[in-house]
N, C-alpha and C positions, 0 to 999 in steps of 0.2 A: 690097151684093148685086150681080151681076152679071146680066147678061142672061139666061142659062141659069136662072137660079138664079130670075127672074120668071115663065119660061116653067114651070118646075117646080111652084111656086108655086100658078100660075095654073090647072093642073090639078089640082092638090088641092083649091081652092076650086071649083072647077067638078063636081069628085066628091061634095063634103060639104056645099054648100050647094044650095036653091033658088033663085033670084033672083026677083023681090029676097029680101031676108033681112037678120035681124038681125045684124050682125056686133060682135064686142067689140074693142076694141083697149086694148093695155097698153102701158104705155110706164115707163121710168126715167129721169129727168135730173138734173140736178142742180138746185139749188134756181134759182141764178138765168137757165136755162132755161124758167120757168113760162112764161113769156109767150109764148113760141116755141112751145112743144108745146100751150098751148090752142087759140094760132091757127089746129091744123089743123083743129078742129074749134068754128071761129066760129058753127055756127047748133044748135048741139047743147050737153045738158049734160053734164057733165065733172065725174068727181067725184078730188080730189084728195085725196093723203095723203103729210103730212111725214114724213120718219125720224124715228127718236130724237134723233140730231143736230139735224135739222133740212138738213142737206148737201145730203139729194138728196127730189125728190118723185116719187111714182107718180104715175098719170094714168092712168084707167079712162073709156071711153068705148063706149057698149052705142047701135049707130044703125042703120036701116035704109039699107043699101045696096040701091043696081041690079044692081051687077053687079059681077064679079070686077076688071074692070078698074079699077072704083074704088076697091076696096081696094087694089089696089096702086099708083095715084097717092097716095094717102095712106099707105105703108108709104114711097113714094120722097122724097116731102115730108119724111116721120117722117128718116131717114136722112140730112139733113142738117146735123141736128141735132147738134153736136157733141157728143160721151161718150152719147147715147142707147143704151138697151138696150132693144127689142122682147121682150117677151115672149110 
């Protein structure tokens, strides 16, 4: 994502939420990625589910945010994650 593409972002969250607020996040990686996409969200629970393979896992995580700018520290975290998908 690009700077623009934050700034964009960040005004959608600012339209649709109140702050704070409960925000969701989803995420894709692949299986041996668990460990990295939990750790964005060390003091929260995290509910996980394998494919049918097994290949890749989702990751659902439902947490009260401050503020828009939090979510997208943790959307940039989320992003370096290599082969991730945001959903």
């Amino acid at each position: 994502m690009h700077a623009n593409d934050y700034t964009e972002f960040r005004e959608k969250l600012e339209r649709s939420y109140s702050w704070p607020a409960l925000y969701m996040f989803k995420f894709i990686v692949s299986s041996d990625k668990e460990e990295e996409i939990t750790n964005l969200f060390p003091k929260n629970e995290v509910k996980l589910k394998s494919s049918k393979t097994g290949k890749y896992i989702s990751l659902t995580a439902e947490i009260m945010i401050g503020t828009s700018n939090q979510v997208i520290v943790i959307y940039k975290k989320a992003h370096t994650i290599e082969g991730l998908i945001a959903l």
